[in-house]
C-alpha positions in Angstrom: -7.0 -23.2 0.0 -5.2 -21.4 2.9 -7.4 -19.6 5.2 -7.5 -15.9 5.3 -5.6 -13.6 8.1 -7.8 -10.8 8.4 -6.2 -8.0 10.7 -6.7 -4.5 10.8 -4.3 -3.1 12.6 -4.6 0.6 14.0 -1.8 3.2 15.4 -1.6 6.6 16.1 1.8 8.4 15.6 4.5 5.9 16.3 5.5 2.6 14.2 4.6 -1.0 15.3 5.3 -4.0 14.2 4.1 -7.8 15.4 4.6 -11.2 14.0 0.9 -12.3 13.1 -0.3 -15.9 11.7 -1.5 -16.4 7.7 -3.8 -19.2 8.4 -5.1 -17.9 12.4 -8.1 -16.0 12.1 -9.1 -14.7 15.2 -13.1 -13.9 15.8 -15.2 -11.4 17.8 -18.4 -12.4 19.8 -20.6 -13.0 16.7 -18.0 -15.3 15.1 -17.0 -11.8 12.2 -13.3 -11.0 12.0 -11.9 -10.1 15.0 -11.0 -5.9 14.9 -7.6 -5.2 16.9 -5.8 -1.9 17.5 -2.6 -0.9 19.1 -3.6 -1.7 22.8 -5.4 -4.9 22.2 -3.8 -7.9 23.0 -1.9 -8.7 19.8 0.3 -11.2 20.9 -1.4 -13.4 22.5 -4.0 -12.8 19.3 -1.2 -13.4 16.6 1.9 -14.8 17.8 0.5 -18.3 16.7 3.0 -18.8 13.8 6.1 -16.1 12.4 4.9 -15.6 9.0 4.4 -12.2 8.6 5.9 -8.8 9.8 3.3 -6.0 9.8 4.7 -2.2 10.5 1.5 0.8 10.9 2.1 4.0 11.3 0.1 7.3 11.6 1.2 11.4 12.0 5.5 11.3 11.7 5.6 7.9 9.5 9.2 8.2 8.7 10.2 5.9 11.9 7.5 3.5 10.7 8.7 3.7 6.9 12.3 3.0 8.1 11.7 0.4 10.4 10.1 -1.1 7.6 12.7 -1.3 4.6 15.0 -2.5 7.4 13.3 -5.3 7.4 15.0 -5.5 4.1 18.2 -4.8 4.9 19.2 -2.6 7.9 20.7 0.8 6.4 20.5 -0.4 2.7 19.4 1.9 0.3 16.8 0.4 -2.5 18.0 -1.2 -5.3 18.7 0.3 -9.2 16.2 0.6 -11.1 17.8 -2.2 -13.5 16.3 -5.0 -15.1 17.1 -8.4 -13.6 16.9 -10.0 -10.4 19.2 -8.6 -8.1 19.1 -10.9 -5.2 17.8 -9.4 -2.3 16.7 -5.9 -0.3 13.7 -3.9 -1.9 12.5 -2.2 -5.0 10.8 2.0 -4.1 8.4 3.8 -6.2 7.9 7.3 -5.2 6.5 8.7 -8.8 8.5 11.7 -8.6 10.9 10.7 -11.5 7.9 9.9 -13.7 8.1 12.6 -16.6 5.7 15.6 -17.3 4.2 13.4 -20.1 2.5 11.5 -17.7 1.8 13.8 -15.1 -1.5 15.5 -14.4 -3.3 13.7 -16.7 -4.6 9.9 -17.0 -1.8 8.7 -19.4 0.1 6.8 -17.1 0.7 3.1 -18.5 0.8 0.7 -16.0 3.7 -1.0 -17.2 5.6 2.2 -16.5 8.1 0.6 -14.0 8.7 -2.6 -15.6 9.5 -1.0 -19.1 10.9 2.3 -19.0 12.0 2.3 -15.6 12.2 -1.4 -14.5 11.4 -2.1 -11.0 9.3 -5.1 -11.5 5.7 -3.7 -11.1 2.6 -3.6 -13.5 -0.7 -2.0 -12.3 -4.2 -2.9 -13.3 -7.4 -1.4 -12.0 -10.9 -2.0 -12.4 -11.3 1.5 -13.5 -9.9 3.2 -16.7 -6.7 4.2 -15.9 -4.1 6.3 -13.4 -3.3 9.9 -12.6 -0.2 11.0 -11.1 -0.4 14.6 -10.2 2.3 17.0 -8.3 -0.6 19.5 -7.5 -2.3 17.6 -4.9 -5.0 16.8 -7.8 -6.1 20.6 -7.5 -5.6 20.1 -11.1 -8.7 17.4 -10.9 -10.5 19.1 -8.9 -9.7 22.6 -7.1 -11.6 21.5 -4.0 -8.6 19.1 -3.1 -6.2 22.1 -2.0 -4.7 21.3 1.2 -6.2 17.9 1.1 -3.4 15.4 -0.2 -0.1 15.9 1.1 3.4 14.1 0.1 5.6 12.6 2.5 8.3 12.3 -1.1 7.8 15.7 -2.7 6.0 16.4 -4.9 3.9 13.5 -7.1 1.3 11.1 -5.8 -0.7 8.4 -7.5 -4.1 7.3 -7.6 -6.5 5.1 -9.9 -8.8 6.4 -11.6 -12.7 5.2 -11.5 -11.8 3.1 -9.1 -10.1 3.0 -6.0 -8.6 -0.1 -6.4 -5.1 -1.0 -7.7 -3.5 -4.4 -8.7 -0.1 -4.7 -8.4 1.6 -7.7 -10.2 5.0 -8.5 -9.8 7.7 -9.5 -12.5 11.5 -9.8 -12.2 12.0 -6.4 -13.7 12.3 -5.4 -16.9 11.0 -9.3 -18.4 7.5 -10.5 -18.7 8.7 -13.4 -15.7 6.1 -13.5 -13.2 7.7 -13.0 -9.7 7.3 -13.3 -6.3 8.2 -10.7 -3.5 8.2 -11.0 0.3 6.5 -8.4 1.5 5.1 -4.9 0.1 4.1 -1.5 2.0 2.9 1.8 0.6 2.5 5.5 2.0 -1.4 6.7 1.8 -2.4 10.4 2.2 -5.8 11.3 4.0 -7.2 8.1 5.5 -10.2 9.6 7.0 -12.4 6.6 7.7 -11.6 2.9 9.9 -11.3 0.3 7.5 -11.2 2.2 4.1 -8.1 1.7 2.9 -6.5 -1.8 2.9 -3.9 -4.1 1.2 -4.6 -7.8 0.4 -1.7 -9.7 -0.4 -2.1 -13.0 -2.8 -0.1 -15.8 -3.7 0.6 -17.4 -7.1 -2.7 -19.2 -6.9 -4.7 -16.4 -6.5 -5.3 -16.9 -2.6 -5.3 -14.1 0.0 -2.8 -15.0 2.2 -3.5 -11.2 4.5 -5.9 -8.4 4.6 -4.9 -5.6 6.5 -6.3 -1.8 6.9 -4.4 1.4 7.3 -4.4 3.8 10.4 -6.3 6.4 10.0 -4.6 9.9 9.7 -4.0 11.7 13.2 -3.0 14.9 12.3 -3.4 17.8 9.8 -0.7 16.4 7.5 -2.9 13.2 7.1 0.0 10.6 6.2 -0.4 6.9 7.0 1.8 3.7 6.3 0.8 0.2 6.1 3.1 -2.6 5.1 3.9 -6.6 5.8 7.1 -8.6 5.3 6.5 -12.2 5.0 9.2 -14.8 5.7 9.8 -15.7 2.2 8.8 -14.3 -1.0 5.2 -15.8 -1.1 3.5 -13.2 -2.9 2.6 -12.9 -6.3 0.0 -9.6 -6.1 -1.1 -7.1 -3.9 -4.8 -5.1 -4.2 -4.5 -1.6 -2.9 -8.2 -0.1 -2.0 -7.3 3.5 -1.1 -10.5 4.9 0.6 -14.1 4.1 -0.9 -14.6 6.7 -3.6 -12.5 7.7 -6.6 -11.3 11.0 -6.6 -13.0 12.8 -9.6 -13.7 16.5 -10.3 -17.5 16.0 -9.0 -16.3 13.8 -5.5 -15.8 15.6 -2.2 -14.3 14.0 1.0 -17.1 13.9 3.9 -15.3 11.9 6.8 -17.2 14.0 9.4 -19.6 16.2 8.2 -23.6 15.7 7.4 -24.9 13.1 5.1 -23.6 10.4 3.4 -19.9 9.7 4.0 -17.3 9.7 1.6 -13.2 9.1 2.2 -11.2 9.7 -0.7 -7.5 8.7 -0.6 -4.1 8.9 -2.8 -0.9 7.2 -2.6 2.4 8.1 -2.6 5.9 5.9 -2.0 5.4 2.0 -2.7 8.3 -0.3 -0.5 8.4 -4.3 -2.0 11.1 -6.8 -1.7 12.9 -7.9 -5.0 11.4 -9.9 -7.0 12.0 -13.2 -7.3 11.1 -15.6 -10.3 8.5 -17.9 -9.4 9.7 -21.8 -8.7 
């Protein structure tokens, strides 16, 4: 069993990237998972092995969402959205192609873009189903205006009953379980340290990273959080996008009185190509 990388890596307003280690866990005082932000002392904390590539980003995330899919390729656009395995560079999901039929309701399938539009992705979720909306989920819940911005007009996706999604990966368009080497994705409104976070797995079922997005630092409220890996080592990815589903009776309370409550959405998803397992 390879030991768990747990880093939660924190930025406001410009990219950053650092190599870290997947099997160095670094601890606080009381032996727990050692916290780190963006003026810590990250390298001599994680340059123990080059494994992994992590880009964070806060306010203007465009730098930090470039810098990332050049780790890809520099200047390469995504791939087609054809089946097959195409090599190398990166697969994007940005929902806004997803038709009306699935929009602003809980009818998307999670097969959606490795069938009809093949990009090697299937989502699960613990809860009972997903919503893509291009209303900011007013439509869910009126309260939300203003609340959930895009940084790729005009859709944005979220589970629902849940905050957690499971992304497997497949050489797209077949039922061939895949392998990509790294995956990043665009959150909107992280109010709260620590709330939203992507664990990547490997084709055991191992975490090989857990990492936690920046929180937002201005009124737009975008954050990014991705890793590259050396090689295409992972199989899944768990997105936890804040710690309470959206729903027409949840309210976000990052600051106010009383119990808190963070409620985040997604937008664009970055992920190498995927690569049948060996």
């Amino acid at each position: 069993m390879r030991n768990s990388l747990r880093l939660l890596a924190a930025l406001v307003c410009t990219p950053m990237t650092f190599w870290a280690c997947d099997s160095y866990t670094p601890t606080d005082a009381h032996g727990g998972p050692a916290l780190f932000d963006s003026t810590a002392q990250f390298d001599k904390n994680v340059k123990e092995r080059n494994d992994v590539q992590i880009v964070s980003g806060t306010g203007d995330i465009l730098p930090a969402v470039q810098q990332f899919r050049d780790l890809f390729g520099v200047g390469t656009p995504p791939n087609p959205n054809t089946a097959g395995d195409l090599g190398s560079g990166r697969r994007e999901i940005n929902w806004d192609g997803v038709p009306a039929t699935f929009t602003n309701n809980d009818a998307f399938p999670g097969n959606f873009f490795n069938t009809t539009s093949p990009r090697g992705a299937v989502f699960t979720t613990d809860g009972f189903g997903f919503r893509i909306s291009n209303q900011g989920y007013t439509e869910l819940n009126p309260a939300y205006a203003g609340e959930f911005n895009t940084f790729s007009p005009f859709k944005l996706f979220i589970a629902r009953g849940s905050t957690v999604i499971n992304v497997q990966f497949f050489v797209a368009g077949t039922q061939t379980p895949a392998v990509v080497d790294g995956f990043g994705s665009v959150f909107e409104d992280v109010g709260r340290a620590h709330s939203t976070t992507i664990q990547y797995f490997d084709v055991d079922g191992n975490e090989l990273l857990n990492i936690a997005a920046p929180r937002r630092s201005d009124v737009r409220g975008l954050s990014f959080l991705g890793a590259k890996f050396r090689s295409p080592v992972v199989a899944s990815v768990r997105i936890t996008a804040g710690d309470t589903p959206l729903s027409e009776s949840t309210f976000d309370n990052v600051k106010g009185a009383g119990k808190k409550f963070d409620l985040v959405a997604t937008d664009d998803f970055i992920y190498g190509e995927p690569h049948k397992i060996k």
